[in-house]
N, C-alpha and C positions, 0 to 999 in steps of 0.2 A: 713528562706529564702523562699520566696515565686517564685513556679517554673513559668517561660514563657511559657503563654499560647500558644499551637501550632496553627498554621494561618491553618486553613481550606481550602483544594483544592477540588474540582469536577475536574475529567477527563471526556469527552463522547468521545465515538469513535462509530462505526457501531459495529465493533465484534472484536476476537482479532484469525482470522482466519492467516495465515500468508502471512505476504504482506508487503510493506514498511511500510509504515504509523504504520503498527501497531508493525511491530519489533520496527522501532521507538521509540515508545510511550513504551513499552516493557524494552526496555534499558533505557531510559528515567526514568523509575518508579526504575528500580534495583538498578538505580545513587542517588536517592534521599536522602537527611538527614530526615529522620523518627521521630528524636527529636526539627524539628521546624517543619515540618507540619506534619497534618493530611490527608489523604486522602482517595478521594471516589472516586469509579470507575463508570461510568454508560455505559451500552454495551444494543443497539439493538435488539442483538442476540446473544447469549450465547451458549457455546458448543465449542468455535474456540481452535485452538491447542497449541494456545501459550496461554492460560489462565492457564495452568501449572507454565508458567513462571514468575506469576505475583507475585513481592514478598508479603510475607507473610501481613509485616504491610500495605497492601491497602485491601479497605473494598469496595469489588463488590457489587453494591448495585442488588437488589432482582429484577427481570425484571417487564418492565410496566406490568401493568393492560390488555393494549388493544393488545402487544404482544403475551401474556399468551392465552388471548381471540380469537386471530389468530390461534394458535397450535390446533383449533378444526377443528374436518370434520365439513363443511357448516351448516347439516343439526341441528347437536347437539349443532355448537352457535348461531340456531335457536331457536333448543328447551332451551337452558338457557337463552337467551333472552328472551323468554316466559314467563318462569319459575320467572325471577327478574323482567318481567314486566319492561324492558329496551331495547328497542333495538337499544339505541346512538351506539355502538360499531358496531352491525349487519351494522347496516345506512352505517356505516364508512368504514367497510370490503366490502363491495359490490361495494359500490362509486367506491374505489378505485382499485376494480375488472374489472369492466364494466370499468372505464376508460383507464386503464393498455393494454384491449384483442383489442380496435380499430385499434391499428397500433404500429407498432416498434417503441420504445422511448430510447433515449440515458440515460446517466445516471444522466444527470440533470436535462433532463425535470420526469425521473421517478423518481426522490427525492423530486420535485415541486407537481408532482404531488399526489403521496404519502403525503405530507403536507397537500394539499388543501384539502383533503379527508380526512383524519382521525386526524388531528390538535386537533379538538373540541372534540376528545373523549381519548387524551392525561390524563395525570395528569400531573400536577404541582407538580416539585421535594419541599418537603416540607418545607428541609432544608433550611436553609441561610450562605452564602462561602461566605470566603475575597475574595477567586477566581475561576471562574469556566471558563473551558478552553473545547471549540471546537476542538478535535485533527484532524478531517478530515472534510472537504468543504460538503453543502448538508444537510444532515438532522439532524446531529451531531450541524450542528450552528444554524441551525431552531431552534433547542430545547434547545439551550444555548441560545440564545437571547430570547425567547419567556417562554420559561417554568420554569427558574431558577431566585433564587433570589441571587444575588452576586454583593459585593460591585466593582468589576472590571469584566469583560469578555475577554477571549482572542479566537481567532481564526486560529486556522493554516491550509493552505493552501499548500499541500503537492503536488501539482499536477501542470500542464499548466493549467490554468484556463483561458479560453476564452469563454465569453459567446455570444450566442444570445442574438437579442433586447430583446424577451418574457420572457426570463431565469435573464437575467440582472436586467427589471424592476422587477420580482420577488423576488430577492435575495438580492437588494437595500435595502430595509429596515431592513433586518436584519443586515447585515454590518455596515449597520447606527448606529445600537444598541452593537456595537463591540466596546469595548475600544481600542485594539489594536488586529493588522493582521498581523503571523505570517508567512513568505513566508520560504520555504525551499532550496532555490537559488537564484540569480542575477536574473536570465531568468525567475524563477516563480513566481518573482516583477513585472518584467517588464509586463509579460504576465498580471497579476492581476490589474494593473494599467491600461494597456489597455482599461481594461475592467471600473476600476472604478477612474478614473484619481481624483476626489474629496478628498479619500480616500490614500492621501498619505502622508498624517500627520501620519497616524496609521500602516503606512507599516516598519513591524524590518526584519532584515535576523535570522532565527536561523538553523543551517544546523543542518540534522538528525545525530544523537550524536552517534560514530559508535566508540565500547569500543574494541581496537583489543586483552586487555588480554581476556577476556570473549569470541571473536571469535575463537582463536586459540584454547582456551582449549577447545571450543566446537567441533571444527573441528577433536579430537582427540578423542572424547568420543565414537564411533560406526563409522562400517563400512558403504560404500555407495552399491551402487547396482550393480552388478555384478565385484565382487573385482577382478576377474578371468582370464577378456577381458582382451586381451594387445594389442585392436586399441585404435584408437584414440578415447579418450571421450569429446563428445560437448554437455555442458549444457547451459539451460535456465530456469531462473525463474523469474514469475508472471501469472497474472491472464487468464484465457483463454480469453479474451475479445478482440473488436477490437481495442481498443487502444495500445494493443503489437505485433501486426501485427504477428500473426503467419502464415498466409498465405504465408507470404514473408519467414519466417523457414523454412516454408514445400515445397517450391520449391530451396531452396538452399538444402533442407535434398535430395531431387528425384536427383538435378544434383550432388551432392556427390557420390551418390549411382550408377547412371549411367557411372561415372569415373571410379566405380571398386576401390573407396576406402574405406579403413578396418576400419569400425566408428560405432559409439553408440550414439546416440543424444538424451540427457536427457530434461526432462522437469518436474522441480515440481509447483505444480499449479492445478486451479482448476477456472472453472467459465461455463459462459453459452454457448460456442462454445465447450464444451466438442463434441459433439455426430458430430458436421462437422465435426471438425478434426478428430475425429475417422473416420469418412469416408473419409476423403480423404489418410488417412495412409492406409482403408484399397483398398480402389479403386488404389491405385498406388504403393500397396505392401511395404510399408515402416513399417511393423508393427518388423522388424528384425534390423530397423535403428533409429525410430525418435519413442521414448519411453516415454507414459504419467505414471509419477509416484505419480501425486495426490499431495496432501499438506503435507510437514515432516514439524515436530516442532522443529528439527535441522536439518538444509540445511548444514549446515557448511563441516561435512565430504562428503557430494558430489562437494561443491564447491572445497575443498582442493583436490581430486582426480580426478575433470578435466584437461583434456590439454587444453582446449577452452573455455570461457564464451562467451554465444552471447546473445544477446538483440537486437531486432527487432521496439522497439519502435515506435510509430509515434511522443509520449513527454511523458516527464516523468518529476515529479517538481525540483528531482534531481536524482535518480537513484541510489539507495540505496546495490541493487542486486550488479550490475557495483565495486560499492567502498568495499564491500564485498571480491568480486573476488579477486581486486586491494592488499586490504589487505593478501590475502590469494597467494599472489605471482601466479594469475593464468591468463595468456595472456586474452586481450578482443578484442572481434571485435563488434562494436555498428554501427544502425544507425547513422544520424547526426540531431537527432534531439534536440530540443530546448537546453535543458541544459548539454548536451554530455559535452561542454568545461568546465564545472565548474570542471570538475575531469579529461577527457580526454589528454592524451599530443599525437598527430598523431607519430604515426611509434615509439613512446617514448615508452607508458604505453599498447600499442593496434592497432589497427586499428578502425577507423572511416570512415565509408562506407555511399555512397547514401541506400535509401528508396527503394530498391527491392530484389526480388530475385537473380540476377545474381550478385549485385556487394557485397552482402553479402555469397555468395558463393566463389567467386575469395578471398575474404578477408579470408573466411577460408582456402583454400587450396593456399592463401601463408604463412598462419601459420602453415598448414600442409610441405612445400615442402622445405621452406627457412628456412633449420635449424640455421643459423646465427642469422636470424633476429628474431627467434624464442629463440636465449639464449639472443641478447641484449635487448629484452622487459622484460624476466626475472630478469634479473641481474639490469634492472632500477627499476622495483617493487622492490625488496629487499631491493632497496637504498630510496628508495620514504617515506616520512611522513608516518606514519600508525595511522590512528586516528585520530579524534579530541576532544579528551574530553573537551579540552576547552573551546565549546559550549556548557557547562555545565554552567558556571558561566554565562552566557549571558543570562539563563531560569534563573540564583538567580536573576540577576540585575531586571530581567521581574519579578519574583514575589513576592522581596521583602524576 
């Protein structure tokens, strides 16, 4: 009896720091049948905290070349440049240095830009896949479209995706070369469509596959931080960036604080507004209230032992954190941005608040004051769906 040969997958992602996309893709790998395919992982950047997580049968491939070639001080991937009498890579680190230090760039135009600069001094994954899948927008699809050889392409698209003219025509071509385009909500269609209305032959929904036995047994393995406190606890997670509007956190944390109410406001997370927020916790003495706890590779037992989940978002593709909470029976108060609805029920599941600080602050301190409306948002989470594995058979139909 001769056995069925397993179809060969590539993953890329950026890194598997923790963040949606990559719990995502995370859970995504733990759900797989390992006896039809094979699989390869390709990361960026290496070192993230949920690379722990990854199961066993996936095969992380070795990091590029020009990566590795980055990890040096300046001067000494000078001197090896020298040394191999090449200096494609140095050309490429510099480009893309000098380009980066002119002005503040978002994160599309620094993935474009990153591209245009060190593209040429890539390699080519050598391999050849039935399928090789973009799991995040940016330079993850650059290098799926460009560098890989596979008989299909896929790309997902975890975020609002709205581009500029500059960013759009730049990113064109690579979509072009997409079999199909993965959106992780209604509203992260709609938004990507916006942007590429041609491209909607190749547009599927697959929502992030959110596995609640695996949650809950997580949420039970270790304590959170300060087990001790008996205020109230108000977490947040994601990246410190401005796309999660913590500026609008940190003047709802100052008017909590100025109320005279008895609270802790967590945050796990990690990015490049680290050192503002630190200033502005320490300029307005919030360093006893509004607590940076860095990146856990289980979130789980902090989300199970808040009283508040918040999210400040300006978009999110779906909001992964949010449905986490949701599962873990733990009140929300969110923006209202883009895709809030796909999971949100108003006064049901949470509160859904305008885009600042004061009406994100009133939304917590009526989940602090109104104990009623505080046990029927609970008692509707315990009753609500938990899960959708069923977005699981939607990624077989997609890859066969």
């Amino acid at each position: 009896m001769v056995a069925t040969m397993k179809k060969k997958l590539l993953f890329v992602i950026d890194s598997l720091d923790c963040a949606g996309a990559e719990k995502s893709l995370v859970t995504l790998l733990s759900l797989l049948d390992y006896s039809r395919y094979s699989v390869d992982l390709m990361l960026f950047a290496h070192g993230g905290s949920l690379e722990d997580s990854v199961p066993k049968e996936v095969n992380i491939l070795p990091p590029l070349k020009y990566t590795e070639f980055t990890k040096l001080e300046i001067s000494k991937s000078f001197l090896h440049s020298l040394k191999m009498l090449n200096f494609k890579m140095f050309y490429s680190r510099m480009k893309y240095t000098v380009r980066i230090r002119k002005r503040e760039y978002g994160n599309t135009a620094k993935a474009r830009i990153y591209w245009e600069s060190v593209s040429n001094s890539i390699e080519n994954n050598p391999k050849e896949y039935e399928i090789a899948i973009s799991y995040a927008q940016g330079i993850p699809t650059f290098y799926v479209a460009s560098k890989i050889k596979a008989k299909k392409k896929y790309a997902w698209v975890n975020t609002s995706y709205l581009l500029k003219t500059k960013e759009k025509i730049f990113q064109n071509d690579f979509y072009a070369d997409i079999d199909k385009i993965i959106t992780v909500s209604e509203s992260a269609k709609d938004n990507f469509l916006e942007t590429y209305p041609d491209f909607n032959d190749k547009v599927e929904i697959i929502y992030d596959i959110i596995n609640p036995n695996f949650i809950t047994e997580m949420a039970e393995v270790e304590e959170s931080a300060d087990n001790k406190f008996d205020g109230v606890r108000i977490l947040t997670i994601g990246r410190l960036d401005h796309g999660k509007q913590y500026n609008i956190a940190l003047e709802a944390c100052k008017m909590l604080k100025e109320q005279g109410i008895d609270f802790k406001w967590y945050v796990l997370g990690k990015g490049p507004l680290l050192k503002e927020i630190e200033k502005y916790i320490r300029d307005h003495e919030l360093q006893d209230h509004f607590i940076l706890l860095g990146v856990k590779s289980n979130p789980y037992p902090f989300i199970k032992n808040a009283d508040i989940y918040v999210q400040t978002s300006k978009f999110e593709g779906f909001g992964l954190a949010i449905a986490e909470a949701r599962l873990l029976n733990v009140p929300v108060v969110t923006t209202r941005f883009d895709a809030v609805y796909n999971q949100m029920v108003e006064g049901k599941n949470g509160l859904v608040v305008d885009m600042n600080g004061d009406a994100v602050y009133r939304g917590i301190l009526k989940l602090i004051n109104d104990h009623e409306l505080r046990e029927r948002i609970i008692t509707y989470l315990k009753n609500e769906k938990k899960g959708n594995i069923e977005e699981l058979e939607k990624f077989y139909q997609l890859i066969g």
